[in-house]
KOLMAR-783131 format. One record per residue (C-alpha): z, x, y negated; residue number from 1; chain. Coordinates in steps of 0.02 Angstrom, whole numbers. Last residue first. Example, Ala and Ser with C-alpha at 12.3 -4.5 7.8 and 13.67 -1.06 7.14 Angstrom:
residues 2
<w: 357 | u: 684 | v: 53 | num: 2 | chaine: A>
<w: 390 | u: 615 | v: 225 | num: 1 | chaine: A>
END
This chain:
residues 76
<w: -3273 | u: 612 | v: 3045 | num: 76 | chaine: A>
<w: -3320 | u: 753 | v: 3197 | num: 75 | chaine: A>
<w: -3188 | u: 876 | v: 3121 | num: 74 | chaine: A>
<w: -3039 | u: 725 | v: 3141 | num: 73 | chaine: A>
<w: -3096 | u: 691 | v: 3347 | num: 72 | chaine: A>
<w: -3091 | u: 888 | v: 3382 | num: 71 | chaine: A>
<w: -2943 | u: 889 | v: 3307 | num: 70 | chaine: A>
<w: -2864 | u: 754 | v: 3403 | num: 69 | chaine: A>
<w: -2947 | u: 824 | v: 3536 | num: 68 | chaine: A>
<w: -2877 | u: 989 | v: 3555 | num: 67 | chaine: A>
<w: -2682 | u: 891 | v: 3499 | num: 66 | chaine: A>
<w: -2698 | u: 812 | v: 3666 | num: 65 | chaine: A>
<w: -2748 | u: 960 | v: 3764 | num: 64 | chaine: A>
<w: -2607 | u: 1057 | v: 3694 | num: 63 | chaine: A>
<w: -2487 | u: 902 | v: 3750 | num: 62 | chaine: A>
<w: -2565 | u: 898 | v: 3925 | num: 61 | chaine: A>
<w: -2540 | u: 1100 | v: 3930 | num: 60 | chaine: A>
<w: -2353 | u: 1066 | v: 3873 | num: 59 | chaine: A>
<w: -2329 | u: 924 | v: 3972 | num: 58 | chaine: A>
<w: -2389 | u: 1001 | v: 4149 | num: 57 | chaine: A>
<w: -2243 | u: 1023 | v: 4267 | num: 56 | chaine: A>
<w: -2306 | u: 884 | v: 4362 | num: 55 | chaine: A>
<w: -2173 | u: 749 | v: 4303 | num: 54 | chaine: A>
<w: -2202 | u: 802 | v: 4152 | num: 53 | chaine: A>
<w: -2373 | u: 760 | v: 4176 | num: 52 | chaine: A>
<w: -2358 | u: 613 | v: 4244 | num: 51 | chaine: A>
<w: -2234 | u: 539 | v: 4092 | num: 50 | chaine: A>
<w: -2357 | u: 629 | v: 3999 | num: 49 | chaine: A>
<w: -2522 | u: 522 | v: 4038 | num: 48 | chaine: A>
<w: -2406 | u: 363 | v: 4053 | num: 47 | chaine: A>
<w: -2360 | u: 397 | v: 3874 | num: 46 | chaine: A>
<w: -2531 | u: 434 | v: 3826 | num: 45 | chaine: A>
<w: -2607 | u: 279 | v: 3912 | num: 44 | chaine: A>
<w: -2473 | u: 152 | v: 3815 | num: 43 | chaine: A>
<w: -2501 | u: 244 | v: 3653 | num: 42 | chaine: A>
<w: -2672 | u: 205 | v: 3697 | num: 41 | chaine: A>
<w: -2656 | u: 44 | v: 3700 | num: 40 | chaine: A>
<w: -2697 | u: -52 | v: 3864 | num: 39 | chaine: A>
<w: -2867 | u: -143 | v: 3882 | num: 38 | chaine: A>
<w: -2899 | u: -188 | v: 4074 | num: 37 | chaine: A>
<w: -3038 | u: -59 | v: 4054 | num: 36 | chaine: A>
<w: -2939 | u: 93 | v: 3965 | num: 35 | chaine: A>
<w: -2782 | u: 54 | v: 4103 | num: 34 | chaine: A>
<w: -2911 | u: 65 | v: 4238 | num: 33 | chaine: A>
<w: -2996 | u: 224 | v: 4165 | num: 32 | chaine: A>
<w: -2838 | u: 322 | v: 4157 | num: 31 | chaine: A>
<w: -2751 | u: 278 | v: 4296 | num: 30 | chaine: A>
<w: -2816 | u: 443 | v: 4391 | num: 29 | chaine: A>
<w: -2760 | u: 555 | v: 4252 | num: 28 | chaine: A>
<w: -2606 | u: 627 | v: 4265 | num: 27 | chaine: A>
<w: -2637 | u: 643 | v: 4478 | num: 26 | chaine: A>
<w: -2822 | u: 718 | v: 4474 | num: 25 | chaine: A>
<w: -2737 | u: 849 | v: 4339 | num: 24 | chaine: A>
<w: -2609 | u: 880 | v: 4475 | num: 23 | chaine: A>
<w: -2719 | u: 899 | v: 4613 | num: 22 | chaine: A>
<w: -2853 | u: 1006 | v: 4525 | num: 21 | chaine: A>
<w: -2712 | u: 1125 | v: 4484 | num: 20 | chaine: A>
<w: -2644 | u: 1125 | v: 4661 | num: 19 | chaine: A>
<w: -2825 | u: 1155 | v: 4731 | num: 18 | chaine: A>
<w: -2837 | u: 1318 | v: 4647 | num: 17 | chaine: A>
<w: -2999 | u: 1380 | v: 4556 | num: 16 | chaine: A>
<w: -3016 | u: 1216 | v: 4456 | num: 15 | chaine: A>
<w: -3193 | u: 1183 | v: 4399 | num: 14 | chaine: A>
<w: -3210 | u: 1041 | v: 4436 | num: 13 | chaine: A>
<w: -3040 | u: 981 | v: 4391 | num: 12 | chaine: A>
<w: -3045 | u: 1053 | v: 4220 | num: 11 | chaine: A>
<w: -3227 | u: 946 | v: 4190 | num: 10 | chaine: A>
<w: -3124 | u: 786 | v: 4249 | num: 9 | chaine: A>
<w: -2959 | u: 842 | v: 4130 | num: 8 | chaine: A>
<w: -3108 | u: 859 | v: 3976 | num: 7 | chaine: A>
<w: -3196 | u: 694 | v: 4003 | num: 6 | chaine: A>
<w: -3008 | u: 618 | v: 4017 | num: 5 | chaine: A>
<w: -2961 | u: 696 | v: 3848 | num: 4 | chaine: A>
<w: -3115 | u: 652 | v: 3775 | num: 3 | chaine: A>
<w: -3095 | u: 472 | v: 3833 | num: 2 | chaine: A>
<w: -2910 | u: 461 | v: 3773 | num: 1 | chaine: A>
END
């Protein structure tokens, strides 16, 4: 969840539209408060695409997802 959060804050900065910084700002704003008060991350994903679906975003959310579960599996 912290590499998909690092990678939804870099998205946002460098969003050319406001709408798409908006909606990645609104998946993801709970994020670090449900990390710190020590939710599972099943928990944080399913909030993460409840939003996004929500957004009109799932299948870029889900794509970003599966990104850094491979990312994650190369790096072991």
């Amino acid at each position: 969840m912290h590499k998909m959060l690092g990678i939804a804050l870099v998205e946002i900065r460098a969003a050319e539209h406001l709408d798409s910084a908006q909606a990645l700002a609104d998946i993801f704003h709970n994020v670090p408060a449900m990390i710190s008060t020590g939710h599972a991350e099943e928990e944080i994903l399913d909030t993460v695409m409840r939003v996004a679906e929500r957004r009109g975003m799932s299948d870029y959310i889900g794509r970003l997802h599966q990104n850094c579960l491979n990312i994650l599996g190369s790096a072991n």
